[in-house]
C-alpha positions as CSV (number, residue, x, y, z in Angstrom):
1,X,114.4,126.8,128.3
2,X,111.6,125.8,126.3
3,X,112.4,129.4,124.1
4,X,116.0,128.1,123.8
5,X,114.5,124.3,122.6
6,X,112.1,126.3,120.2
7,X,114.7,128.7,118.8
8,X,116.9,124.8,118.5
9,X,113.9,124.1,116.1
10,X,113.7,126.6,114.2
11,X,117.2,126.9,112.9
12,X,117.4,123.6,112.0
13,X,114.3,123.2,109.8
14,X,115.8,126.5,108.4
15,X,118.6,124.5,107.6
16,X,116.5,121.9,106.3
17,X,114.7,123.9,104.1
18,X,118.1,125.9,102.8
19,X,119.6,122.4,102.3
20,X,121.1,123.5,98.8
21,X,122.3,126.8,99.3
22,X,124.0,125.2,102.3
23,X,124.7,122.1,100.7
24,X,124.4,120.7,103.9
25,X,122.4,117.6,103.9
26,X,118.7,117.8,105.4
27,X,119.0,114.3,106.9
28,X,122.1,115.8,108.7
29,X,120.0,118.8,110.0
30,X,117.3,116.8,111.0
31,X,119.1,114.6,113.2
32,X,121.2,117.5,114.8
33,X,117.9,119.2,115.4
34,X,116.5,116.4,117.3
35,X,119.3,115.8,119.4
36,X,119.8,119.6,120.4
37,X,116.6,119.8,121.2
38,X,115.9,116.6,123.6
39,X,119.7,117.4,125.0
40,X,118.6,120.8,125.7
41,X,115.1,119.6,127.6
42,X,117.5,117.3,129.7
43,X,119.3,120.0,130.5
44,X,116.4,122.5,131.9
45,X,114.5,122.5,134.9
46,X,111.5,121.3,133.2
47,X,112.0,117.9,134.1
48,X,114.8,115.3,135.9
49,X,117.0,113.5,133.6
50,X,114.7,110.2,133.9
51,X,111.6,111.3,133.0
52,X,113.0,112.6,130.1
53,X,114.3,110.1,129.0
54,X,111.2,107.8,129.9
55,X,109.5,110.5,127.7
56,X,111.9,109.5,124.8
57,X,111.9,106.5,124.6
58,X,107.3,106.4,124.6
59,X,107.7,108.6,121.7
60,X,110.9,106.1,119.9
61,X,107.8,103.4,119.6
62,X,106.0,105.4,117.6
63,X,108.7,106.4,115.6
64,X,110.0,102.9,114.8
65,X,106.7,102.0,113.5
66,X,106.7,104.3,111.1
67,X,110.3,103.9,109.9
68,X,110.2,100.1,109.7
69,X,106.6,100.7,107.6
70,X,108.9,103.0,105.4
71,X,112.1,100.5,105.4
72,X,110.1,97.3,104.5
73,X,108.0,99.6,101.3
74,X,111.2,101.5,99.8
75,X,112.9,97.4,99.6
76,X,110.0,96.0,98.2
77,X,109.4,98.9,95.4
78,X,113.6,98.1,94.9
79,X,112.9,94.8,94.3
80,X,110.2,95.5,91.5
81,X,112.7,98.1,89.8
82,X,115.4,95.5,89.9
83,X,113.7,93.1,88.1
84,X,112.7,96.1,85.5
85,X,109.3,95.4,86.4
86,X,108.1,99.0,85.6
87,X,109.1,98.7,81.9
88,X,105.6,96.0,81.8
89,X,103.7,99.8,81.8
90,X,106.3,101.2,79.4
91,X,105.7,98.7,76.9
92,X,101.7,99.1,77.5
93,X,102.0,102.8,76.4
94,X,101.4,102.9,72.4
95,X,99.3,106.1,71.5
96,X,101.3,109.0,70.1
97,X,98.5,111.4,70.8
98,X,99.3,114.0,73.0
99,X,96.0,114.5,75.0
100,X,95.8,110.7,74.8
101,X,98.9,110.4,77.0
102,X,97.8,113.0,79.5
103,X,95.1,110.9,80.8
104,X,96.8,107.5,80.3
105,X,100.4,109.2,82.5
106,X,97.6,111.2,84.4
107,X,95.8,108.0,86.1
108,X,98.2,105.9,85.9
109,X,100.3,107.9,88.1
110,X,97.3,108.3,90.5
111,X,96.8,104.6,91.0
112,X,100.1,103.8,91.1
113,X,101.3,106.1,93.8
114,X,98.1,105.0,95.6
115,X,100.2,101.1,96.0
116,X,103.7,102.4,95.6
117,X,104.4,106.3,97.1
118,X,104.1,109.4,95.5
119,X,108.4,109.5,95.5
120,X,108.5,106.5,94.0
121,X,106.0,106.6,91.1
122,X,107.4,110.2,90.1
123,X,110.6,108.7,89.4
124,X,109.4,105.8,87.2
125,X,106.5,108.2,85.1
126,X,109.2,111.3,84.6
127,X,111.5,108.7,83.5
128,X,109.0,107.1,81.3
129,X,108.5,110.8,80.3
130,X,111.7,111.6,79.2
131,X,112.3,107.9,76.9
132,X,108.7,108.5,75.6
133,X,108.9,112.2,74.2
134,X,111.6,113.8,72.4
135,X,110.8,117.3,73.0
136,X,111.8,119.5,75.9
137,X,108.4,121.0,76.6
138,X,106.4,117.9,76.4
139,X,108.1,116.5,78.8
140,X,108.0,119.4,81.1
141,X,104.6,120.0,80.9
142,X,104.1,116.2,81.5
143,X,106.5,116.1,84.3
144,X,104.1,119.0,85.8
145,X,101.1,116.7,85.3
146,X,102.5,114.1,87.1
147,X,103.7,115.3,90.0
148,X,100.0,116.9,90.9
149,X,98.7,113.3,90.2
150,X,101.4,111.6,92.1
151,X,100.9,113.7,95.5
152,X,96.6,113.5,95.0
153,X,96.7,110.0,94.6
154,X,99.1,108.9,98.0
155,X,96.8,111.6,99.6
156,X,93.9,109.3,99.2
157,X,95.9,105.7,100.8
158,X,97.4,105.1,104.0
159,X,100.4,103.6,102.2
160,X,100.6,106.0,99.4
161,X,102.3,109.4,100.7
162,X,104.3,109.5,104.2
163,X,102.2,112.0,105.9
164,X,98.9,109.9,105.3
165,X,100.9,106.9,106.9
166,X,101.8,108.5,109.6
167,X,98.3,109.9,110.4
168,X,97.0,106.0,109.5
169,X,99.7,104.4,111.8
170,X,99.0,107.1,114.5
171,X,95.1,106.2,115.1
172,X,94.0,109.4,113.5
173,X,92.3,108.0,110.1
174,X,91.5,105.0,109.5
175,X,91.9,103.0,105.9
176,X,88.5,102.7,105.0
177,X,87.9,106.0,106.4
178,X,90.5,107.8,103.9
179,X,89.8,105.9,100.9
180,X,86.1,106.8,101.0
181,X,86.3,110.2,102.1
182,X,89.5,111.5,100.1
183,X,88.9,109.4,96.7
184,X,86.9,111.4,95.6
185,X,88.7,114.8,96.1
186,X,91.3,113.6,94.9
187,X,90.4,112.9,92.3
188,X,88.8,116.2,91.4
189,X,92.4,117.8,92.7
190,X,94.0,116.1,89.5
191,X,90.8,116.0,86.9
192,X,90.7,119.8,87.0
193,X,94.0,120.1,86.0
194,X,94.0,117.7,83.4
195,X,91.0,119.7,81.7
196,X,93.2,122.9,81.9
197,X,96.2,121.1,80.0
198,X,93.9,119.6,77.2
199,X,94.1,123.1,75.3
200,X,97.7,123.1,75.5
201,X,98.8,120.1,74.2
202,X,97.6,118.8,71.0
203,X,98.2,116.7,67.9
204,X,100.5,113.9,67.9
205,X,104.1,113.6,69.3
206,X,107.1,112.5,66.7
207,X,108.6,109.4,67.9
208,X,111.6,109.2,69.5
209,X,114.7,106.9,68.7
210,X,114.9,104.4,72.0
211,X,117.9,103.2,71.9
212,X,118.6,99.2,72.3
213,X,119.7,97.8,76.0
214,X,123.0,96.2,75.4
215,X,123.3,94.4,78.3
216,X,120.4,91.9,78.4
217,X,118.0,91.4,81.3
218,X,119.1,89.1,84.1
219,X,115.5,89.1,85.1
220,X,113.0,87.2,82.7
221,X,109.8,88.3,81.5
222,X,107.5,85.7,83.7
223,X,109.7,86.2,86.7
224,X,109.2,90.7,86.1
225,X,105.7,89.8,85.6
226,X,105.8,87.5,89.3
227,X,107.7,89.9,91.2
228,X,105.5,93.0,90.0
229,X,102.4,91.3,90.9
230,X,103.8,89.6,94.4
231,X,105.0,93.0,95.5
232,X,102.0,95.2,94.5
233,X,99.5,92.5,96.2
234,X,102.1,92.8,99.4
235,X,101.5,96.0,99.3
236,X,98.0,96.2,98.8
237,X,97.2,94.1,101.3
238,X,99.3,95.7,104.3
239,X,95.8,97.4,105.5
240,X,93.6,94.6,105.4
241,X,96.5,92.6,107.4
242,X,96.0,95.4,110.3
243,X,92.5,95.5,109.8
244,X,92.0,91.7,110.4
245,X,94.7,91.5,112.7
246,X,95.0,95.0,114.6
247,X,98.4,94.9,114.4
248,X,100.8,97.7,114.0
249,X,100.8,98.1,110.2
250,X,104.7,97.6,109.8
251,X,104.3,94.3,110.9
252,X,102.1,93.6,107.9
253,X,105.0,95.5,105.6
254,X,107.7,93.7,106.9
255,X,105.6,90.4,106.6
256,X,105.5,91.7,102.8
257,X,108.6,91.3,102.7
258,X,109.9,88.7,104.0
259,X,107.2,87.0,101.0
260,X,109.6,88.9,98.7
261,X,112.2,88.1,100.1
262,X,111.6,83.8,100.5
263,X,110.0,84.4,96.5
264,X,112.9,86.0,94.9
265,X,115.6,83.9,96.3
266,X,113.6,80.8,95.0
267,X,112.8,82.7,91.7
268,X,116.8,82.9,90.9
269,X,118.0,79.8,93.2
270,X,119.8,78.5,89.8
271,X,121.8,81.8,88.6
272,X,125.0,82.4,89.3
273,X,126.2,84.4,92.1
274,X,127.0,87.6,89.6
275,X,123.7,87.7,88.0
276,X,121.5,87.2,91.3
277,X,123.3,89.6,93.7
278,X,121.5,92.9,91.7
279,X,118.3,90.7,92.5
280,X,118.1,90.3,95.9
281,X,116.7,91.8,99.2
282,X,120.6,92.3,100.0
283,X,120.7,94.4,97.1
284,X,117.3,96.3,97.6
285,X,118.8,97.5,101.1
286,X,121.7,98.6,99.6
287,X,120.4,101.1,97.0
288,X,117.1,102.2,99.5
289,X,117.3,106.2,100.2
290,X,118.6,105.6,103.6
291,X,119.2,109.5,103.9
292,X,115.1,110.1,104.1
293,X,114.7,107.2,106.7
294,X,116.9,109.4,108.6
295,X,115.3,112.8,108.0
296,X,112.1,111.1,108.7
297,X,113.5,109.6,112.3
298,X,115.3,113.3,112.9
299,X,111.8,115.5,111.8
300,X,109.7,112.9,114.1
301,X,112.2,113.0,117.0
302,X,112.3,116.6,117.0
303,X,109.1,117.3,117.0
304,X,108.4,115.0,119.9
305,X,110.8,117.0,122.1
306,X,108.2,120.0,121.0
307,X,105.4,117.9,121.8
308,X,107.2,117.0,125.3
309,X,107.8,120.5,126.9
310,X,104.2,121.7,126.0
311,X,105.2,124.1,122.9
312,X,102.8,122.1,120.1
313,X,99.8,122.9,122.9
314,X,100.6,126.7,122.5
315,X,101.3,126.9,118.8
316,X,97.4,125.2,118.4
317,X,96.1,128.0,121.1
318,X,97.7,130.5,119.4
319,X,96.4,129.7,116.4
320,X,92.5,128.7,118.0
321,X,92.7,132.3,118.9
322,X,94.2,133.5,115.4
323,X,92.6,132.1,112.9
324,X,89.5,130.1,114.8
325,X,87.8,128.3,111.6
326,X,89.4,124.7,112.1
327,X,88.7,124.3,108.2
328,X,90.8,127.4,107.2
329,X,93.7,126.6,110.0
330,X,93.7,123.0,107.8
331,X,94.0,124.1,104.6
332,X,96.4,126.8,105.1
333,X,98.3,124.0,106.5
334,X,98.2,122.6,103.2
335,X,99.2,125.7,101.4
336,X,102.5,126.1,103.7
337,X,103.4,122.6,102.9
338,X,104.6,124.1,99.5
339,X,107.1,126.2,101.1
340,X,107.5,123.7,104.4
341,X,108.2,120.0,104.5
342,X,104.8,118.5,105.2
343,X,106.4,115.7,107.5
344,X,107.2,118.3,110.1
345,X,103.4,119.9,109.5
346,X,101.9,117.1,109.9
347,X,103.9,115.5,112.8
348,X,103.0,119.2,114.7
349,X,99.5,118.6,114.0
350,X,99.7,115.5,115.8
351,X,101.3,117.1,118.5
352,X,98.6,119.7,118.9
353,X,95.5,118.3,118.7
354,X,95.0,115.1,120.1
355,X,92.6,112.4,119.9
356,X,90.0,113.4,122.2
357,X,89.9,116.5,120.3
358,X,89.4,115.0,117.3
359,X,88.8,111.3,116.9
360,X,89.6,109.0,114.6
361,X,88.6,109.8,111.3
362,X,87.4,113.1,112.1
363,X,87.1,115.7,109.4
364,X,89.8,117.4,110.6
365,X,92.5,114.4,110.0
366,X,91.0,113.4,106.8
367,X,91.1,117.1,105.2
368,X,94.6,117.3,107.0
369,X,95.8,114.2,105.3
370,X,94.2,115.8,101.7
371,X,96.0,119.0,102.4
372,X,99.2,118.3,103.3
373,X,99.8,115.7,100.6
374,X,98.2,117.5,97.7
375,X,98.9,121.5,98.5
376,X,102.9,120.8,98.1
377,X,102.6,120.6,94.3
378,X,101.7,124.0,94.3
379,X,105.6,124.9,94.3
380,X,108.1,122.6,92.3
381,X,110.1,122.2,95.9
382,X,107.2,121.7,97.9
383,X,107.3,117.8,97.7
384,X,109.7,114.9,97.5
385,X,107.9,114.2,94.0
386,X,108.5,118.2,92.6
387,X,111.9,117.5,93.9
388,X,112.6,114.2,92.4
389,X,110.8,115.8,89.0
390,X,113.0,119.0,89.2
391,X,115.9,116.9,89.3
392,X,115.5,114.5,86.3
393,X,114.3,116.7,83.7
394,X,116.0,120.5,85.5
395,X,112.5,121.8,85.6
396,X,113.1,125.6,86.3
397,X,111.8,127.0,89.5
398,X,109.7,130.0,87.7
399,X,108.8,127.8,85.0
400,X,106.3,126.2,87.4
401,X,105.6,128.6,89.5
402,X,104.0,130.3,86.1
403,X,102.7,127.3,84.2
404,X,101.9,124.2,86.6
405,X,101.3,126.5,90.2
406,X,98.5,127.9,89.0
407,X,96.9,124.3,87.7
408,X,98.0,123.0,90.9
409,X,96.7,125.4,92.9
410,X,93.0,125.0,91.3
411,X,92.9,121.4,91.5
412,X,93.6,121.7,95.3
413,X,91.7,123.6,96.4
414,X,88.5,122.5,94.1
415,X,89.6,119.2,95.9
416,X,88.5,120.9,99.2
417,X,86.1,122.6,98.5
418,X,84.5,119.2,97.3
419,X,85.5,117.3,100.6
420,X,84.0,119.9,103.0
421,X,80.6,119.8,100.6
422,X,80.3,116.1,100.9
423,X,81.1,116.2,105.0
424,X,79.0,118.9,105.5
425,X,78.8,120.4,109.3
426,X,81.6,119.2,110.8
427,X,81.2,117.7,114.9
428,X,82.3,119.9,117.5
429,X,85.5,119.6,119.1
């Protein structure tokens, strides 16, 4: 049976990863997966119908407290777009010089998707992108940029990529722990690349013609300015709230925003109906990418039923025996999450190795958190933010696979190379 739940898994993460060919949607896949494969587990010999579903519901803890971490971010971030607070950076930009702009969209796309996520930032810089510059090729080659920065700089925060908050709400790094040990890295994983574009991209840009928002803001400029600042400091201060408190850290994201929610209802208290509606939490739930919490609970689910019959043990044998160098096994791991989701990698690697393995802020989850979040912008589809890039501007596959892969690929693993330097010998298992 557990052949049959495997076999389960595999087709549907094929499915996932085929999601356009199939035009089937990988939130859909995701959840069928998980339920196949826990209905199939119920169904074997392995174990009786109520310790199975004991088992399910241990592992639906764990999984709520990363999707309510995920819920209460993605409606804060809303908020701060609905009240246009990203165009306060827009208007910041005024240099015309094109190696100018590739550090300024360069770090601020690191710092930002350090507070915000790497999805989320992507969106806002390509979009910047594309008002900013008026030719094609900039913008492509600046798009390319800032999808390596966006994936190296959540790589570095619990809060800043999914993977590192799942390996932060899970007990295997700690905040502190990440933010000292993977700063640096990754840095280096987006510096090198910048140094490789410089060449390329020279002189000044020619303006371009923005045209003039007909429809004036609802939102003020003090009150964009307020609800910028109130959400980022919400956001920022989520780890400090579980490191004072020890609480689970979606407890300090949905306090967050509930403070968003009490300040912008007082903020627009005297509008009208019409105009505050678009400015409200209400609102913010509404347009959230609902879809990816779903993925997120069907990846997670799944890959507990893995966890649950024993298969996750024998995969991390298997590849012991296989490959043997922990550090290699790691940042292969990273290399595959190009071409694989790195929420089901990850979420395996959990499943494996355990904490009495490895403890907290071990070597091995710190360089796994690195990995997984910076090797996907090796491919254009091997992140959310490549995605989300691809989309917006129609970035061609083999356009980056030529051009950005191979600045990708040096800035990752120089990034490595520099975290197992600092660390050093790493403690035995």
């Amino acid at each position: 049976m557990s052949t049959l739940i495997a076999l389960v898994f595999i087709l549907g993460f094929l499915a996932i990863v085929m999601e356009h060919p199939l035009r089937v949607n990988k939130a859909a896949s995701a959840l069928l997966t998980a339920v196949l494969c826990w209905t199939a587990y119920v169904f074997s010999d392995m174990a009786t119908p109520e310790a199975v579903t004991h088992q399910l519901m241990d592992h639906l803890g764990e999984m709520a407290a990363i999707l309510f971490f995920l819920l209460g971010a993605m409606t804060i971030v809303e908020l701060i777009d609905a009240h246009d607070g990203f165009e306060i950076i827009l208007s910041m930009i005024k240099t015309r010089h094109r190696r100018h702009l590739l550090w300024i969209f360069g770090g601020i796309t690191f710092l930002f998707s350090a507070v915000l996520d790497n999805l989320t930032t992507t969106i806002v810089m390509v979009s910047m992108v594309r008002r900013l510059m008026p030719e094609e090729t900039d913008r492509m080659w600046y798009a390319g940029l800032i999808v390596i920065a966006a994936n190296a700089g959540g790589a570095w925060s619990p809060i800043g990529d999914v993977t590192t908050t799942m390996l932060w709400i899970g007990g295997q790094i700690s905040a502190v722990g990440i933010i000292r040990n993977i700063l640096l890295p990754s840095i280096l994983c987006v510096f090198v690349p910048i140094l490789l574009l410089l060449p390329r991209l020279k002189g000044v840009m020619p303006a371009v013609q923005r045209e003039q928002d007909l429809t004036a803001s609802v939102s003020d400029g003090w009150q964009r300015m307020a609800v910028l600042m109130i959400g980022v400091l919400c956001l920022l201060a989520v780890p400090i709230f579980k490191m004072y408190t020890h609480l689970p850290p979606f407890m300090g994201m949905l306090g967050g925003l509930g403070i968003m929610w009490v300040v912008t209802g007082w903020i627009h208290r005297g509008k009208n109906e019409a105009d505050r509606d678009r400015l409200t939490v209400n609102f913010a739930l509404r347009k959230i990418d609902t879809p990816s919490i779903l993925f997120f609970l069907g990846i997670l689910a799944s890959v507990a039923a893995l966890n649950s019959v024993g298969l996750l043990r024998q995969v991390s044998d298997a590849l012991a025996q296989t490959i043997g160098d922990e550090r290699a096994i790691v940042i292969t791991m990273g290399l595959l999450s190009s071409v694989i989701d790195n929420v089901p990698l990850v979420a395996a690697a959990q499943g494996m190795y355990d904490l009495t393995t490895y403890p907290m802020d071990h070597p091995f989850w710190e360089l796994m958190a690195y990995a997984t979040g910076t090797g996907g912008s090796c491919l254009i589809i091997g992140s959310a933010a490549g995605v989300a890039a691809m989309g917006i501007l129609r970035i061609e596959f083999f356009w980056y696979l030529k051009r950005i892969m191979p600045l990708a690929l040096v800035g990752y693993l120089c990034g490595a190379f520099l975290y197992l330097l600092l660390t050093g010998p790493w403690p035995l298992p």
